[in-house]
GUMIDO-362435 format. One record per residue (C-alpha): y, x, z. Coordinates in Angstrom, 3 decimals. Layout:
N
ATOM         y         x         z
ATOM         Y         X         Z
...
END
This chain:
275
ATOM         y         x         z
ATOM     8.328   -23.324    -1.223
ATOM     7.037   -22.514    -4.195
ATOM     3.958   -24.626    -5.935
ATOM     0.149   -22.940    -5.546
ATOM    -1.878   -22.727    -8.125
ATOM    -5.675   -22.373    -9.363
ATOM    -6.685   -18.235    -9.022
ATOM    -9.037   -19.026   -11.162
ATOM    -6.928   -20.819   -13.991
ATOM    -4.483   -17.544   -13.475
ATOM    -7.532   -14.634   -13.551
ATOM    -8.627   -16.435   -17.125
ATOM    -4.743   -15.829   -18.197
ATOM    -5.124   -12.172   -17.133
ATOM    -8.141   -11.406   -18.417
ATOM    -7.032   -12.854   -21.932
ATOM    -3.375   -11.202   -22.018
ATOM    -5.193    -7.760   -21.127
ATOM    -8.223    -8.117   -23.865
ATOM    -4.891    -9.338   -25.974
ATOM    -3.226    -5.837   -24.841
ATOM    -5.134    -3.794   -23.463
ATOM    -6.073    -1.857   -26.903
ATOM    -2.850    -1.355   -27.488
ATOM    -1.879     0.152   -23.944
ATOM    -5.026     1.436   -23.166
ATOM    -6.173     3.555   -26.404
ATOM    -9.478     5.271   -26.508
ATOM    -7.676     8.959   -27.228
ATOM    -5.417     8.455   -23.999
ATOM    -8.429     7.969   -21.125
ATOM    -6.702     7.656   -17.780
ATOM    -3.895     5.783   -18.248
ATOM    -4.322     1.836   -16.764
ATOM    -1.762    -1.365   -16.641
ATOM    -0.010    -2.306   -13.733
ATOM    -0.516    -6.431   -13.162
ATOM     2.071    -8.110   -11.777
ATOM     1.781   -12.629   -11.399
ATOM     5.492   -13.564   -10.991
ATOM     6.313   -16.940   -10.120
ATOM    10.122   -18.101   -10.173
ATOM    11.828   -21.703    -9.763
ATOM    13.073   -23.369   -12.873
ATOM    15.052   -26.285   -12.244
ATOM    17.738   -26.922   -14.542
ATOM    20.278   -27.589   -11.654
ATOM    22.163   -25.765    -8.963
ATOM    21.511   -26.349    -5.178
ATOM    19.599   -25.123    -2.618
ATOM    16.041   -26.854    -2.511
ATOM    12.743   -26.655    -2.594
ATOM    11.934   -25.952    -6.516
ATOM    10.508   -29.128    -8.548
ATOM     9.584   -27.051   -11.686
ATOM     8.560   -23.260   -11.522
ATOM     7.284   -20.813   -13.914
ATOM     3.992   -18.629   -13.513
ATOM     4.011   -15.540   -15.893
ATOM     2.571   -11.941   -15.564
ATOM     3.960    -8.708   -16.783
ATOM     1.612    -5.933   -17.440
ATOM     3.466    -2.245   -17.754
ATOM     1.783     0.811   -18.859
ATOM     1.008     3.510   -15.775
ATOM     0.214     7.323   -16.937
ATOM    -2.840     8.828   -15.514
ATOM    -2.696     8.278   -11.666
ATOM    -2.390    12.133   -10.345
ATOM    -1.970    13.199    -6.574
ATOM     1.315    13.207    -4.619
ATOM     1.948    17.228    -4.794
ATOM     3.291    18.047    -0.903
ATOM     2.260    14.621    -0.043
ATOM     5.045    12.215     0.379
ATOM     8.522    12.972     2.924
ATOM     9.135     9.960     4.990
ATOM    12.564     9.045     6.724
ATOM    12.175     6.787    10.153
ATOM    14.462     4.027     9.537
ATOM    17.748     3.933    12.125
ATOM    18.299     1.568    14.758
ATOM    20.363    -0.338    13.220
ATOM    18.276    -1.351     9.769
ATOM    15.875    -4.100    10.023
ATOM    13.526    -4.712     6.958
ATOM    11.512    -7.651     8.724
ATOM    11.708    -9.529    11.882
ATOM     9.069   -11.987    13.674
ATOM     9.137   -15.888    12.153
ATOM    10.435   -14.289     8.558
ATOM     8.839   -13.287     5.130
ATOM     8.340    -9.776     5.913
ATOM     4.552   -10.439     4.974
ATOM     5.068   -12.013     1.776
ATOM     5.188   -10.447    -1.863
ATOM     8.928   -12.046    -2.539
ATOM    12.104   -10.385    -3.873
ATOM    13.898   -11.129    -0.838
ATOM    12.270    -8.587     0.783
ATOM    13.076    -5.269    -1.342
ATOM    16.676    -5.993    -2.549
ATOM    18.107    -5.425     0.862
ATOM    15.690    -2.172     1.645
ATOM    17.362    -0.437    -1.856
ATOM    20.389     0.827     0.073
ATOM    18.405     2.680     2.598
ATOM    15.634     4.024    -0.160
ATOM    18.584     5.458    -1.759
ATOM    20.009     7.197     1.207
ATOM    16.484     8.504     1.859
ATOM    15.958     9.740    -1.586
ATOM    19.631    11.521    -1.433
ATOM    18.339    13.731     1.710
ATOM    15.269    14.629     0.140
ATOM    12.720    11.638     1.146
ATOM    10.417     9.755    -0.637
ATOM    10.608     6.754     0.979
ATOM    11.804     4.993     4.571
ATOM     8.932     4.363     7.004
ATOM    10.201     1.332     8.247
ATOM    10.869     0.872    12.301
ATOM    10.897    -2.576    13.997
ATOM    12.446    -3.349    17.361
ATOM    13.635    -1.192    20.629
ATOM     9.957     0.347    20.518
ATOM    10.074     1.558    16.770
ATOM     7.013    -0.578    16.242
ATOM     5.866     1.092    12.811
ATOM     5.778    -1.538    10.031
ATOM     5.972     0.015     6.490
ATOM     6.546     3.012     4.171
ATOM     9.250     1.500     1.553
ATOM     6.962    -0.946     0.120
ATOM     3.389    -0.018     0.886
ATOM     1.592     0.061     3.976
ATOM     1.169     2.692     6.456
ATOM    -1.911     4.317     7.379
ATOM    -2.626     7.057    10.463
ATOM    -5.864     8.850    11.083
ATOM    -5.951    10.064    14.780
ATOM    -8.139    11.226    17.563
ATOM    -7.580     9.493    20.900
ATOM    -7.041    10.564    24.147
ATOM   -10.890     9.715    24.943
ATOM   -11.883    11.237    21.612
ATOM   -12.329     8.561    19.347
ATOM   -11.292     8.973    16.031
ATOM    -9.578     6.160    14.233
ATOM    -7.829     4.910    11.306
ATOM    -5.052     2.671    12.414
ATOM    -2.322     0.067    10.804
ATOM    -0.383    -2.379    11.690
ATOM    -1.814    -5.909    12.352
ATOM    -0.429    -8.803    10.753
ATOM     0.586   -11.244    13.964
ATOM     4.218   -11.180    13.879
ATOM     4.333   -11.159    10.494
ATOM     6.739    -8.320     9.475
ATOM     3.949    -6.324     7.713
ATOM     2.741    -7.085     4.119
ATOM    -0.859    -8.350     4.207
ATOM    -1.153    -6.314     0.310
ATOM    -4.231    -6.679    -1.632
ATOM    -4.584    -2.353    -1.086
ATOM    -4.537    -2.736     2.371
ATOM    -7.261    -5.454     2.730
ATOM    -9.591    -3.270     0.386
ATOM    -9.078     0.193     2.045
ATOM    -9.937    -2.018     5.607
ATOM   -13.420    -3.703     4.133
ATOM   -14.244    -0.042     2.263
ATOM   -13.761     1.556     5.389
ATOM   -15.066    -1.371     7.474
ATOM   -18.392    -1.027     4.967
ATOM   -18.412     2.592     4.326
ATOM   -16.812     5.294     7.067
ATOM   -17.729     3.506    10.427
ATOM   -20.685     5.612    10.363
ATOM   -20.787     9.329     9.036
ATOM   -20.087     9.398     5.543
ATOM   -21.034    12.749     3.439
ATOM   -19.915    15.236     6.301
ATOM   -17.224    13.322     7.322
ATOM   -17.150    11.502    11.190
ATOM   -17.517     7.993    11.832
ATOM   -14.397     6.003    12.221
ATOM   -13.254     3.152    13.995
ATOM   -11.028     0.574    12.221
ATOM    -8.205    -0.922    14.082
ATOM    -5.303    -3.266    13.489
ATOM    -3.007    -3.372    16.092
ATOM     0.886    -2.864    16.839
ATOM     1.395     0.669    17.142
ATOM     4.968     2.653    17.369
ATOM     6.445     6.374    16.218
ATOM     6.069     7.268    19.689
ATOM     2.418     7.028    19.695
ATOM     2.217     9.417    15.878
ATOM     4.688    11.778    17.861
ATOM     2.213    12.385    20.829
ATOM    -0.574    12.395    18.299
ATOM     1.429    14.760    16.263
ATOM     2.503    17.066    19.018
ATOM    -1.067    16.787    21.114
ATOM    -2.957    18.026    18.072
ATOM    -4.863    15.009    17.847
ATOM    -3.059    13.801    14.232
ATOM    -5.775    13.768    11.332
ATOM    -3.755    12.784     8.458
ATOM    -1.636     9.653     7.026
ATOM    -0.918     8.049     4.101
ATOM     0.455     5.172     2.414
ATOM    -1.326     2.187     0.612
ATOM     0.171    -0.118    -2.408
ATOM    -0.257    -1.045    -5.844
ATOM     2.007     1.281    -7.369
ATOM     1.235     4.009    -5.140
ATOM    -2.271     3.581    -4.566
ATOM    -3.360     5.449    -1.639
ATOM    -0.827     8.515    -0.979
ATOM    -1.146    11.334     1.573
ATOM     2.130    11.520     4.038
ATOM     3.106    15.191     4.675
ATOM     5.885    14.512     7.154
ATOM     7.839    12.281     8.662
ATOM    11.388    12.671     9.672
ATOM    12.105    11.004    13.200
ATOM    15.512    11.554    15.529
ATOM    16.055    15.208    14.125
ATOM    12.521    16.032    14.401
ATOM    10.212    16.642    11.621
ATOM     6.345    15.810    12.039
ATOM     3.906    17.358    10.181
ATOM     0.752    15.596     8.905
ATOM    -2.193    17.569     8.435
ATOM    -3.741    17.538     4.707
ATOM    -7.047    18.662     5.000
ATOM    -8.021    19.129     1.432
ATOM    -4.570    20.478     0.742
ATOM    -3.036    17.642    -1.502
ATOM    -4.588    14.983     0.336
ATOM    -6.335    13.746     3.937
ATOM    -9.884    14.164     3.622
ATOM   -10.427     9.830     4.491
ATOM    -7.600     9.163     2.015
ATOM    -9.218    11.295    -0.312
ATOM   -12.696     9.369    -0.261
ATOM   -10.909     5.481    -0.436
ATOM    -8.850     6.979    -3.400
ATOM   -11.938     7.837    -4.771
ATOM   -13.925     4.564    -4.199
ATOM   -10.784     2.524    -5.457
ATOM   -10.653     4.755    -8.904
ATOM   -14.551     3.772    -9.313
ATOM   -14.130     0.155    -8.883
ATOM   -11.140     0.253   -11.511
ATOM   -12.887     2.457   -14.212
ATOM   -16.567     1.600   -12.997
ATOM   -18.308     4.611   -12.352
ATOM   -18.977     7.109    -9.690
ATOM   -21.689     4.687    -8.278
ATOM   -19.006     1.360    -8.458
ATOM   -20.154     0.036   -11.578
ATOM   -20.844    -3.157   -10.399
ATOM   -18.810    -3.611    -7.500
ATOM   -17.493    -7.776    -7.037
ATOM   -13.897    -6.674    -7.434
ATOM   -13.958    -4.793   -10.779
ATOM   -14.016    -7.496   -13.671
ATOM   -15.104    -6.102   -17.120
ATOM   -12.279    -7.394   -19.947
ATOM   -13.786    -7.493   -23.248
ATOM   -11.425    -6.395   -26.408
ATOM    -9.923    -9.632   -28.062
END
């Protein structure tokens, strides 16, 4: 309901509020460290009532992130119960709006108080898998007929974010791993409804390569188990810290955002001169 807006109008407003900044934040003695983005858009109508907004506000908030280090044990996920429901078929649940985390806090919490990172989030009477909290959820398996794959959800029902993270690891690996890449095997790329069933036959079968979860604030992190129905799957880390496929988009992701190791020039990374 909100209004749209130029992306082009709003990337000149970024790039001058970080060469504005971005000294500041970013110092030359502190190398690592990078500012989270975030375009918020809120209605501001100076009346009560429920409506579709005639005035709104565009504004972004940039927040200082410390050097971006791995997940040590890889993250604990909690299957969400029965009973909770993050995003249903003909809602939101694939839109970046606040609607859609306020409600999940209750059951991050409970998850954090057991020892969890996060809630990998179930939908339906066939635990179709969804998300992990916030960020999307990524499996590496070997099928039945030996393919190997990286999987996530698709986004036709629309209870799955379609995040900015997720689209790039899908074209990197769409461009990059579907042939062998630098001793690792060739994968095939797949978006389709999948369930916890399916990771707990993987899991159990031996044919589970690794997972791990995609976002902005998390970037790409490696699962190391997920707790389903009193049963605790393990995800294999092949590098120790992190899945060996999770390991390599990580990497291309960090190039693109500091420009080097071979991503200089890459179309997404946009060099921001100091004001």
């Amino acid at each position: 309901a909100l209004p749209g807006f130029p992306p082009e109008e709003l990337l000149k407003l970024i790039v001058k509020l970080c060469a504005t900044d971005g000294e500041r934040w970013l110092p030359k003695d502190r190398a690592g460290q990078f500012l989270y983005i975030r375009p918020t858009m809120i209605a501001t109508d100076s009346a009560l009532g429920v409506e579709r907004p005639k005035e709104a506000l565009l504004f972004v908030v940039l927040a200082c992130f410390a050097p971006m280090g791995n997940m040590n044990g890889g993250i604990k996920l909690l299957a969400s119960q029965d009973d909770m429901c993050r995003a249903w078929p003909g809602g939101f649940g694939y839109a970046k709006v606040g609607a859609n985390y306020g409600p999940s806090l209750v059951a991050q919490g409970e998850a954090r108080k057991q020892g969890y990172h996060q809630i990998l989030w179930l939908f339906g009477e066939d635990c179709t898998i969804t998300e992990a909290g916030a960020s999307n959820f990524f499996v590496v398996w070997r099928t039945r007929d030996g393919k190997l794959q990286l999987v996530t959800a698709d986004l036709n029902e629309k209870i799955v974010l379609d995040g900015v993270t997720r689209r790039s690891i899908l074209e990197l690996a769409r461009e990059k791993l579907t042939a062998s890449h630098d001793g690792l095997e060739a994968l095939e790329i797949v978006e389709r409804k999948f369930n916890i069933f399916d990771v707990v036959d993987a899991a159990n079968e031996g044919r589970l390569v690794e997972a791990f979860a995609a976002g902005t604030a998390w970037f790409v992190a490696p699962v190391s188990q997920i707790h389903f129905r009193d049963q605790d799957l393990e995800v294999p880390m092949a590098k120790g810290e992190i899945g060996a496929y999770a390991n390599v988009l990580k990497g291309w992701l960090k190039g693109i955002m500091w420009g080097n190791d071979g991503m200089e020039s890459h179309e997404w990374g946009h060099i921001v001169e100091e004001a």
